[in-house]
Structure formats: C-alpha cells, structure tokens
TIKOL-507014 format. One record per residue (C-alpha): residue number from 1; chain; x, y, z. Coordinates in steps of 0.5 Angstrom, whole numbers. Layout:
N
R / resi / chain / x / y / z
R / NUM / A / X / Y / Z
...
//
This chain:
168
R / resi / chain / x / y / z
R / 1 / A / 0 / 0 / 0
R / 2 / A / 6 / 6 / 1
R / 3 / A / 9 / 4 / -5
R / 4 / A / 3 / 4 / -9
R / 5 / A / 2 / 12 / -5
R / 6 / A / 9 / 13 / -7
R / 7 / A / 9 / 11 / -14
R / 8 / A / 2 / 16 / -14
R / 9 / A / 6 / 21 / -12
R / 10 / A / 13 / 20 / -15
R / 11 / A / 16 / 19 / -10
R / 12 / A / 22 / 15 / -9
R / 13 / A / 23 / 10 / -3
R / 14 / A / 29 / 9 / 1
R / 15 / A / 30 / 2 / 4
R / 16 / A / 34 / 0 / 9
R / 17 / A / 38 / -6 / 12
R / 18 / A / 40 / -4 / 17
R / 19 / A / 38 / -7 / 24
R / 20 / A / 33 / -3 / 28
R / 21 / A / 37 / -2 / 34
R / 22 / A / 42 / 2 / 29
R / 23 / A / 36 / 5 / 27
R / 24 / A / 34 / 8 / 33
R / 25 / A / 41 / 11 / 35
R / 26 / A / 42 / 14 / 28
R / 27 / A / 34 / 18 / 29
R / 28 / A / 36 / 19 / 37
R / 29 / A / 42 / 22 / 35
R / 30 / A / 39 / 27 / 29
R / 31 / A / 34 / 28 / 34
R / 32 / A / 40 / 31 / 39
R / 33 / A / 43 / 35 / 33
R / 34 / A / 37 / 38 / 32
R / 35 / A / 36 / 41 / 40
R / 36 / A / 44 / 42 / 38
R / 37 / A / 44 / 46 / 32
R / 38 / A / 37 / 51 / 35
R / 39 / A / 41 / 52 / 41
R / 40 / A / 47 / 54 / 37
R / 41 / A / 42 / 59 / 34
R / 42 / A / 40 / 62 / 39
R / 43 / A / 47 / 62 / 42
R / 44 / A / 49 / 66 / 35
R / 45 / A / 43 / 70 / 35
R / 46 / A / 44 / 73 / 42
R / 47 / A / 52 / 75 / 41
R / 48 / A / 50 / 78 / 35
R / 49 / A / 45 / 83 / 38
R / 50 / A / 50 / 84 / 44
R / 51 / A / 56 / 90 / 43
R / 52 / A / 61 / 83 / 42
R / 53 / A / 56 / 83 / 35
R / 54 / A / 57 / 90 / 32
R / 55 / A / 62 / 89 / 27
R / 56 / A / 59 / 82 / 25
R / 57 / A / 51 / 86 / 25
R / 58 / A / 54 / 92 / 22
R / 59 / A / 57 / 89 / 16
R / 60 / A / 50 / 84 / 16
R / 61 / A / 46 / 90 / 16
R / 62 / A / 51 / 93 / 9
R / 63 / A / 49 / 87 / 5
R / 64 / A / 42 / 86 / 7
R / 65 / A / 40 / 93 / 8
R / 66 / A / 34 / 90 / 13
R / 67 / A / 34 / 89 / 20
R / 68 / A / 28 / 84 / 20
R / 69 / A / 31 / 81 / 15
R / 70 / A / 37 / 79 / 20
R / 71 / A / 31 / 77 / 25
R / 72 / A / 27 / 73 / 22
R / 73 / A / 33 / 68 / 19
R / 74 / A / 36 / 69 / 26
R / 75 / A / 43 / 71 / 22
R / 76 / A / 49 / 70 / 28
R / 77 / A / 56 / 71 / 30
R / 78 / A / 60 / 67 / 33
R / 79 / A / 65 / 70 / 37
R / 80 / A / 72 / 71 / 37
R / 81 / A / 73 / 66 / 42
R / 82 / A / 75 / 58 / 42
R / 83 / A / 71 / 56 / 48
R / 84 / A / 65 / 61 / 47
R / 85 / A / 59 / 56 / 45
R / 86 / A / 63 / 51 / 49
R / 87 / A / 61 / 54 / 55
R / 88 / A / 54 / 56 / 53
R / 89 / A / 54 / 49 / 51
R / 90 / A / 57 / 47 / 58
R / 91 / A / 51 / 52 / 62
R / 92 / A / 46 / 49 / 57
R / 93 / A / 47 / 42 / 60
R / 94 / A / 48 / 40 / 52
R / 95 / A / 52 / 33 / 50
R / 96 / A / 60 / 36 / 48
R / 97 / A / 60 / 28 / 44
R / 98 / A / 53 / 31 / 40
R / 99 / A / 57 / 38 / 39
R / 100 / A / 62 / 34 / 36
R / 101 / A / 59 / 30 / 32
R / 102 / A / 55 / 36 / 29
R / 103 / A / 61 / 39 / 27
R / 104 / A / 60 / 46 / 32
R / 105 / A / 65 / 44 / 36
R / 106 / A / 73 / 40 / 34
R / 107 / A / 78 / 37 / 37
R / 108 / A / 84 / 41 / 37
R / 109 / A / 90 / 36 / 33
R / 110 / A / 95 / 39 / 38
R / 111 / A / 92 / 38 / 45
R / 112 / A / 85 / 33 / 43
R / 113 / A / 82 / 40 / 47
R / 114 / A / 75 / 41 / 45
R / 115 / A / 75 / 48 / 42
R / 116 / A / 70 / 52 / 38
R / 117 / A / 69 / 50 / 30
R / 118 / A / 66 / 57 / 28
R / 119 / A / 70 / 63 / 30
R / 120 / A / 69 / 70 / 28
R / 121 / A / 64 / 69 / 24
R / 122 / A / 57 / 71 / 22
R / 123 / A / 53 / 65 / 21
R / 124 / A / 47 / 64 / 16
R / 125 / A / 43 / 58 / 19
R / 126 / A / 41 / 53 / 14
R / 127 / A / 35 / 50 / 14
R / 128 / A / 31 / 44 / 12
R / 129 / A / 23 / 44 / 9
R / 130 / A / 20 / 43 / 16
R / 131 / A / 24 / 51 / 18
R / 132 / A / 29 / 46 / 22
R / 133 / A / 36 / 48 / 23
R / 134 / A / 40 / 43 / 21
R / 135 / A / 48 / 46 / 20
R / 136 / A / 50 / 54 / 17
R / 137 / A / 54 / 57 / 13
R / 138 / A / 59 / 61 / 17
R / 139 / A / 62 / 68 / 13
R / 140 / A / 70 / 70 / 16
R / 141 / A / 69 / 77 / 20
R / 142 / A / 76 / 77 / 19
R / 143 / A / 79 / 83 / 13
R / 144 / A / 82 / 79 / 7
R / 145 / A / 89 / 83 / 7
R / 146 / A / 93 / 85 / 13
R / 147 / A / 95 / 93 / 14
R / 148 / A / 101 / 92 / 9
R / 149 / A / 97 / 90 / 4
R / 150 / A / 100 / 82 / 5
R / 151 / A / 94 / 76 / 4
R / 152 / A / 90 / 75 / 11
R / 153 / A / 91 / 68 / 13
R / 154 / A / 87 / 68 / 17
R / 155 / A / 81 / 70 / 12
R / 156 / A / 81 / 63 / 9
R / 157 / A / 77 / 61 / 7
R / 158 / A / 72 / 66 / 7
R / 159 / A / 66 / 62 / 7
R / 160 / A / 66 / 55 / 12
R / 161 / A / 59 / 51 / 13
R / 162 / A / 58 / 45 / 17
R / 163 / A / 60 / 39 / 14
R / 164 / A / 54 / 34 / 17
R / 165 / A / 50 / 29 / 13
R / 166 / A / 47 / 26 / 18
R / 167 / A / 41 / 31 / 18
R / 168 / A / 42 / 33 / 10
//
C-alpha cells in the first residue's frame, strides 16, 4: 500500500537493511543534533545582537539592508572566542560528544582539546522543509588582506558550512 502511495506521488522510497537497534540510535542521534543546532542558533542570534556582535551586525545590515531580514532568519555570530559556544554548551547541559559529531565543536589535532568550530564568523542558519535548522553556512569577519596589504591567512576561507550529512 506505501508504495503503490509512493508511485502516485512520484515518490522515491528509500529501503534500509539496517537492524532496527542501529536505526534508533541513528533517529536519536539526529534528533539530538536538531536540539544542538537550535541552541546553537539562539546562542549565535544572541552574541550577534549583543555589543560582541557589532561588527558582524553592521556588516549584515551592508548586505542585506533589513533588519527583519537578519531577525526572521535568525542571522548570528560566533565570537572570537575558541571556548565561547562550548561554555553555552556546557551551561545548557548539552552533550559536547553531540556537538562534536555535529560538527559545531572540533578536537584540537595538538591537544584533543574540544574548541569552538565556528570562530569569528556571521552564521546563516540552513534549514531544512520543516524550518529546522540543520547545520550553517559561516562567513569570515576577519579583513581579507593584513594592514601591509599582505594576504590575511587567517581570512581563509572565506565561507565555511557545516560538513554533517546525518541531517542533510
């Protein structure tokens, strides 16, 4: 009966031989990355309205010339700060193993220390057909060329998004 729905629609079903056990964790999982990836909204829609945010608002505000615009899309910032969303994360009880694996938080390749993965930049929320965020796309706020005119490497590169296919 769902396929012959499915054929009506000219829909594609998707089969899966995974055990159901596997299929559990893998739905609970993407559901906790859903709860990760709204706090990490509200966290970013936060420090962009705050005075940490100015720089990253006014140059929002240059592009897209709307302020609703910037509030109904919930257009952020995350701060120059490699522990900011960590402690967020930490004060909001949420599980760092989750932010990890939602790619918001990474392990430093020196230490194994966790650190922010979005430093710096003015995050566009990316949303799926229910409205649910489900990773950014993360824009540099650092000038792409140094007072000496010199290359900024530090600009690079200049857009960043979430690399998570879990939830895409």
């Amino acid at each position: 009966a769902v396929k012959a729905l499915a054929d009506k629609g000219h829909v594609i079903l998707h089969y899966s031989d995974e055990p159901e056990e596997q299929r559990d964790t893998q739905a609970a999982l993407k559901a906790s990355m859903k709860v990760a990836y709204k706090h990490a909204t509200d966290y970013f829609a936060a420090v962009f309205k705050s005075e940490e945010g100015k720089q990253a608002r006014e140059y929002a505000l240059s592009r897209w010339n709307d302020p609703r615009f910037l509030d109904e899309y919930q257009i952020g910032y995350a701060p120059n700060n490699w522990q900011g969303f960590i402690q967020y994360a930490e004060e909001h009880s949420l599980s760092l193993d989750v932010l990890e694996q939602a790619r918001l938080v990474t392990r430093s390749k020196k230490t194994g220390q966790l650190h922010d993965f979005f430093v710096n930049r003015l995050m566009i929320p990316i949303r799926n057909h229910y409205g649910e965020v489900i990773g950014f796309s993360a824009r540099t706020m650092e000038p792409a060329k140094l007072p000496d005119g010199s290359k900024n490497p530090n600009a690079e590169p200049k857009y960043i998004n979430t690399a998570n296919y879990l939830l895409y």
